[in-house]
C-alpha positions in Angstrom: 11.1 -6.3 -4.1 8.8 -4.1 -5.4 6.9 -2.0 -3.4 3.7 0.2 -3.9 2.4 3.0 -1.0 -0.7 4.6 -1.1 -0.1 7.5 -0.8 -1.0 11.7 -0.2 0.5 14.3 0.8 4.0 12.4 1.1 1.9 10.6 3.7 0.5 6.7 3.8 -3.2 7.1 2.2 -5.6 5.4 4.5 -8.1 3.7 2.4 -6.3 1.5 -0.3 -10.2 1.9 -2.3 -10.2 5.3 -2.9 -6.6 6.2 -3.0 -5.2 8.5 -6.3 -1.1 8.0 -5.8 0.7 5.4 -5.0 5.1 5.8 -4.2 6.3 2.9 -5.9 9.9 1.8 -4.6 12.2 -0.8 -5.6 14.4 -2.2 -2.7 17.2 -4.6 -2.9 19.4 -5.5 -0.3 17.7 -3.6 2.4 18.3 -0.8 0.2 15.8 1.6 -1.6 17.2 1.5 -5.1 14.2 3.8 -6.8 11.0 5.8 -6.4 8.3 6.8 -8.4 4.6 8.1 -8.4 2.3 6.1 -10.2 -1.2 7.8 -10.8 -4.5 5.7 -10.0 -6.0 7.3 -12.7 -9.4 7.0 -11.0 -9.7 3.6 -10.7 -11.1 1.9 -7.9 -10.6 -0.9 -6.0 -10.2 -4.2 -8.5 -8.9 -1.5 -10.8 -5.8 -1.3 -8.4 -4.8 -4.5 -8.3 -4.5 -5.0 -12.0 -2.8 -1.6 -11.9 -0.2 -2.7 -9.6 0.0 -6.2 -10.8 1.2 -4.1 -14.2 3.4 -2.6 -12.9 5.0 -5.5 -11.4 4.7 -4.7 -7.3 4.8 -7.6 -5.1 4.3 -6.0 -2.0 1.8 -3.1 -1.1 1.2 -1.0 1.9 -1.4 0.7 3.4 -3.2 2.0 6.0 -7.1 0.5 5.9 -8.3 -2.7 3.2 -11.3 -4.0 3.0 -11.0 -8.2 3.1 -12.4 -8.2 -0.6 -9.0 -6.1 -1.9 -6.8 -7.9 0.4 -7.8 -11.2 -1.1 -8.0 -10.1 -4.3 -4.3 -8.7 -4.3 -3.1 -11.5 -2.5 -4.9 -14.3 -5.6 -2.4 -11.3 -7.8 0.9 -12.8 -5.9 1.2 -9.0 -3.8 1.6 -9.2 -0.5 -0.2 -6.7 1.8 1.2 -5.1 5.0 -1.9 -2.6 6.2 -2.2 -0.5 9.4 0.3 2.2 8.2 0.1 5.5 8.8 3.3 8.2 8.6 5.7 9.7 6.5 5.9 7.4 3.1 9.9 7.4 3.2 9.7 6.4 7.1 7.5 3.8 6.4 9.9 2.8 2.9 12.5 2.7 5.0 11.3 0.2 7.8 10.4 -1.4 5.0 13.4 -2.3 3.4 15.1 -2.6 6.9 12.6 -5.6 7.0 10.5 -4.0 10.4 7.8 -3.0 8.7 5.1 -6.0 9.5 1.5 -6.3 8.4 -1.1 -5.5 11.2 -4.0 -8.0 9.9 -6.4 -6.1 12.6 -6.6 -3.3 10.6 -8.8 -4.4 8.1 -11.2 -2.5 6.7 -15.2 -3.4 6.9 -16.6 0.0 6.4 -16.9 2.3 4.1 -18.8 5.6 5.9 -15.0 6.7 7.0 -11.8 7.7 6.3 -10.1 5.4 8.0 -7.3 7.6 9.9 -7.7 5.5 13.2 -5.6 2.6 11.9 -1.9 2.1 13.2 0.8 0.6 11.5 
């Protein structure tokens, strides 16, 4: 697996749409194999997906997604697992432990926030 975090501040970013870093892990084997920083480079939200479909992620997580990215990254082949919030290697590491689960409750459908209430 491949797995992108938004991230800040070695903490899960919570709007997928405006975030500027993402950790990118591989994990194998309930293992984390690699990290990385990848660099949005100011792109916005159908920006990311191609962004992280380049880079070959299959799986990101977040804290708050709007519907519109969720689909869109979903029609890319990534799965999404939103709601997070934490330390990035807490939430790697449930991750590759496999109880990291995607909270579909937390989707985004505002945009006059920043998101901090959602819960992983």
């Amino acid at each position: 697996m491949k797995a992108a975090v938004t991230t800040e501040n070695q903490e899960v970013f919570q709007h997928f749409g405006k975030c500027q870093t993402f950790t990118l892990a591989v994990i194998e084997n309930n293992q984390i194999l690699s990290k990385s920083m990848l660099d949005a480079q100011g792109n916005g939200h159908s920006a990311l997906v191609g962004l992280l479909q380049a880079q070959g992620v299959d799986t990101l997580v977040c804290g708050g997604i709007g519907q519109g990215a969720v689909d869109a990254l979903s029609a890319a082949g990534i799965q999404v697992i939103r709601g997070c919030q934490g330390r990035v290697s807490m939430i790697l590491e449930l991750l590759a432990q496999g109880l990291l689960k995607d909270n579909p409750s937390q989707v985004c459908d505002h945009h006059d926030h920043d998101c901090k209430e959602h819960t992983c």
